[in-house]
PLY file of the C-alpha trace (Angstrom):
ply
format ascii 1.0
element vertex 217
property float x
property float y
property float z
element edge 216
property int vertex1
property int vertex2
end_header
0.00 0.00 0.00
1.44 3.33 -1.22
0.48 6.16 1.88
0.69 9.55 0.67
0.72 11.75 4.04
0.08 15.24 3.66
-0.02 17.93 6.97
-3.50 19.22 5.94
-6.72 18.58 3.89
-10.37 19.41 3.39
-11.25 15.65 3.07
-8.88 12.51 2.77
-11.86 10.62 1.03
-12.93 13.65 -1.37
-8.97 13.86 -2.06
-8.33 10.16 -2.97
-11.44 10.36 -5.13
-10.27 13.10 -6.85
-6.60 11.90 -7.48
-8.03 8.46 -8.56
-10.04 10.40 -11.39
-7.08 12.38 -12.36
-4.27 9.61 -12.71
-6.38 6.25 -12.84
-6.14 3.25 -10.26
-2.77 1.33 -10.61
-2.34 0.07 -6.94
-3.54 0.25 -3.52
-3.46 3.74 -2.30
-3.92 5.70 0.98
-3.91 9.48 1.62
-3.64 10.15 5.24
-3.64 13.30 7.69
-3.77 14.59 10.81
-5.99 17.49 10.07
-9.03 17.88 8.06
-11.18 20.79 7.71
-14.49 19.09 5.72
-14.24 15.78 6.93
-17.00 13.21 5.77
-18.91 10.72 8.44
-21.80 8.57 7.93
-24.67 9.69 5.74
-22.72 12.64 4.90
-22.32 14.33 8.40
-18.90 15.83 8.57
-16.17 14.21 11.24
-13.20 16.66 11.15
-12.02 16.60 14.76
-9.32 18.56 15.55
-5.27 18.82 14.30
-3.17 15.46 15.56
-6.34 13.32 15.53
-6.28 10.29 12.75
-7.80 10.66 9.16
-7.38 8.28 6.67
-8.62 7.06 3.34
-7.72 4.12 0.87
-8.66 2.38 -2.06
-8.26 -1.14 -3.54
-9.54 -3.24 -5.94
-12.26 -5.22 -4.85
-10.79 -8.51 -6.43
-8.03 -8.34 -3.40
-10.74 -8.49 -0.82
-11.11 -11.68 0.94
-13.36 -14.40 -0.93
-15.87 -14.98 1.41
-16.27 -10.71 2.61
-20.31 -9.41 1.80
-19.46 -6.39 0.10
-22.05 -4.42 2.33
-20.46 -5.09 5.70
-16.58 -4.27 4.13
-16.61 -1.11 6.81
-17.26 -3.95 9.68
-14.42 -5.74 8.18
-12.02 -2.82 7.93
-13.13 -1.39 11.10
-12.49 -4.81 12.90
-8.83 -5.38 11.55
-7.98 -2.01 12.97
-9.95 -2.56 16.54
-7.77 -5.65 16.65
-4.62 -3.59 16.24
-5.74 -1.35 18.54
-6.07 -3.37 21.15
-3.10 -5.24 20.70
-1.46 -1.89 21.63
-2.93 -1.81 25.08
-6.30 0.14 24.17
-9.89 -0.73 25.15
-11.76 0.23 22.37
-14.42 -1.59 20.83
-16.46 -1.66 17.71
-20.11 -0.24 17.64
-22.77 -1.91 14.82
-21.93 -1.32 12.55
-18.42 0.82 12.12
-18.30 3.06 14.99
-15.22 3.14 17.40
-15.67 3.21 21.37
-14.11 4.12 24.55
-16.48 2.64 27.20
-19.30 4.60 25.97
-18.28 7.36 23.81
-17.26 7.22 20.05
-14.25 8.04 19.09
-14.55 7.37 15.91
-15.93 5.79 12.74
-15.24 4.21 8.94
-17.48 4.47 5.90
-17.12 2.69 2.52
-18.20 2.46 -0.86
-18.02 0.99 -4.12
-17.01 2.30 -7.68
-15.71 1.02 -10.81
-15.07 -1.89 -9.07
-12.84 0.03 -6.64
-13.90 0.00 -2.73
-12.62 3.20 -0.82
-12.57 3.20 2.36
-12.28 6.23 5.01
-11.52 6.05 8.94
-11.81 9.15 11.70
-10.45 8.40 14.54
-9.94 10.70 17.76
-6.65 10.44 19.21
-6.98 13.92 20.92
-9.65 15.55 23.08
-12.31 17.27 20.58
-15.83 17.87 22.79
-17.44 16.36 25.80
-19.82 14.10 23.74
-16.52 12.21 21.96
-13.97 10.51 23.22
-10.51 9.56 22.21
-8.26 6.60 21.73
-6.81 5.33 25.67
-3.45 4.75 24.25
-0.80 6.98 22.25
0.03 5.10 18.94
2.60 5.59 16.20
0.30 7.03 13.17
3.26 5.96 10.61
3.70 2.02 12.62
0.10 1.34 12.75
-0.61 2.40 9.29
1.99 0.04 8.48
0.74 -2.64 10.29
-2.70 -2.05 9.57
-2.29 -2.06 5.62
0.21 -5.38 6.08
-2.98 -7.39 8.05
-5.51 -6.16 5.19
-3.13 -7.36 2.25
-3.11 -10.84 3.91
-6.70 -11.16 3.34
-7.98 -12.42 6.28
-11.08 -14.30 6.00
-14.43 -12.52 6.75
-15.27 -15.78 8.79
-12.64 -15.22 10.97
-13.26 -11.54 11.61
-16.74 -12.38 11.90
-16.56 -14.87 14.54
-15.14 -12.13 16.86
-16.84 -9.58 16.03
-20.34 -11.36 16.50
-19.19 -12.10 20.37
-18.88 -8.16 20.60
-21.97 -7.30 19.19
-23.54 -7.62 22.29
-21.90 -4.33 24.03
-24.13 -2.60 21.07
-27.42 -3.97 22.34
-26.95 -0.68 24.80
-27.73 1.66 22.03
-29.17 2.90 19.36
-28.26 2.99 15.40
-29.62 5.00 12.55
-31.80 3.38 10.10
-32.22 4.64 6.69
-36.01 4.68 5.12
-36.03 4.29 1.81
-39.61 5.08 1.67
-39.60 8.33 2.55
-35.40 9.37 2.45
-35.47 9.91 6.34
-33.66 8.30 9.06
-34.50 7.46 12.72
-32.74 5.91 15.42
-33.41 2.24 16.22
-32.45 0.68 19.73
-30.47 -2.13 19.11
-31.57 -4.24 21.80
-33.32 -6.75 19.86
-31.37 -6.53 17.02
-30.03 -9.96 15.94
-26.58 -10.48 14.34
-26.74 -12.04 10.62
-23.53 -14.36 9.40
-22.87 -11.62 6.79
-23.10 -8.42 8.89
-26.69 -7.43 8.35
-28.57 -7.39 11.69
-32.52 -8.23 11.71
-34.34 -5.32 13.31
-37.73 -4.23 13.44
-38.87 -7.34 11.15
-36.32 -5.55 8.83
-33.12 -6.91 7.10
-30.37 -3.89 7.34
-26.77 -3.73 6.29
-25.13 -0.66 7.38
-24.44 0.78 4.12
-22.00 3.01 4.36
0 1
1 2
2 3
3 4
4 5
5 6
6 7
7 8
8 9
9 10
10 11
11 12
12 13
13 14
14 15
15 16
16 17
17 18
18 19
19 20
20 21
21 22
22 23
23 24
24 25
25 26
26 27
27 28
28 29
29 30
30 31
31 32
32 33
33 34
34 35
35 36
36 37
37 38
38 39
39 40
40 41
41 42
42 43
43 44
44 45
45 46
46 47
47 48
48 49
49 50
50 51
51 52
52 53
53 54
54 55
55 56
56 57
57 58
58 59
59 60
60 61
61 62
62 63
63 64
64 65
65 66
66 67
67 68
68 69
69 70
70 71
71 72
72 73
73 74
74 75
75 76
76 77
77 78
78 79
79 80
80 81
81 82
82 83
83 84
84 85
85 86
86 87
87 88
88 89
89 90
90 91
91 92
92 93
93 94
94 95
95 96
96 97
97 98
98 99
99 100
100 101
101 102
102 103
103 104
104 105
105 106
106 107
107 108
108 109
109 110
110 111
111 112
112 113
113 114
114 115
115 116
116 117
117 118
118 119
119 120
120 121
121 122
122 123
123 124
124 125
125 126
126 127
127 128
128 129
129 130
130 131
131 132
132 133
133 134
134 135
135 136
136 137
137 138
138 139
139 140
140 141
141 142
142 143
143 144
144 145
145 146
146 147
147 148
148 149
149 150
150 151
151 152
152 153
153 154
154 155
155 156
156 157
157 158
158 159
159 160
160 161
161 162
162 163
163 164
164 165
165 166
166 167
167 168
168 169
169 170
170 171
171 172
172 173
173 174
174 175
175 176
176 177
177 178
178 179
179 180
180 181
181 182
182 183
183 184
184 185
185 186
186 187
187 188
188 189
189 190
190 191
191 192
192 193
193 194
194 195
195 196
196 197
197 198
198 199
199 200
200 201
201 202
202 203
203 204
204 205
205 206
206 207
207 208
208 209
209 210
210 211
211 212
212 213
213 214
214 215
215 216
């Protein structure tokens, strides 16, 4: 994975988008900061923290995604490899339903995806500094340019979805405490849905409110 870093940025994902356009997809490719001014979260909300947080975005071609990975729940997988990394480093964060990062019960942070042209790009906010009372912020102090590294090495080995899966499903159970916003495509508006009854599907989709949801995004 090439990583372009750069000290400042409107929007790593509206970036990469743009440089993909202008000099075509050869390899996998990350643009990463530590400072973004119109960051993009879920649904289009903006996430752009504050300078010396985390922002990162990459793409690759779908045909070096894991056999087995539903397309639809790629920001679980994503999300999950990095948790995992996290944690190895001494932190306590966990993974919200379906791409949200926690401390204990604040997010810190959160991943969306999507697919073009047979290219999946993939974005990732992720607190490492105070920002307001409602967030929080990663536990542990972490080498941006090491866990990058490390990060990028664990996704070209193509892990299995089945094996992410399997731990992620015993973790789903810390977001039966809260809620999660579910898009209506009858009308284009979105509520918020307790997850408390929400049931975990073998490719990432939950069953909710006698509804089959993926997260989307």
């Amino acid at each position: 994975m090439e990583i372009l870093y750069l000290k400042s940025v409107e929007s790593t994902h509206t970036y990469l988008k743009n440089y993909i356009k202008n000099n075509s997809y050869t390899k996998p490719f990350c643009v990463t900061t530590q400072y973004q001014t119109q960051g993009i979260g879920s649904r289009d909300n903006s996430w752009n923290g504050v300078e010396g947080n985390l922002f990162f975005s990459f793409v690759i071609d779908k045909e070096m995604l894991p056999s087995d990975l539903p397309i639809q729940s790629s920001s679980i997988y994503f999300s999950f490899i990095l948790k995992e990394l996290l944690v190895e480093h001494g932190s306590n964060v966990w993974l919200k339903w379906p791409n949200d990062f926690y401390i204990n019960d604040k997010k810190i942070g959160g991943t969306i995806t999507n697919l073009s042209n047979d290219l999946l790009y993939c974005g990732i906010g992720l607190n490492l500094n105070f920002v307001e009372k409602q967030f929080g912020f990663l536990d542990v102090q972490i080498d941006i340019k090491d866990v990058l590294e490390e990060y990028f090495r664990r996704i070209e080995e193509e892990v299995l979805w089945k094996h992410i899966f399997s731990k992620y499903s015993i973790e789903f159970t810390k977001s039966k405490e809260y809620t999660t916003t579910i898009d209506n495509q009858n009308n284009s508006k979105s509520k918020k849905s307790s997850l408390k009854n929400a049931t975990l599907n073998s490719d990432g989709s939950i069953n909710i409110e006698n509804k089959k949801v993926f997260s989307l995004r």
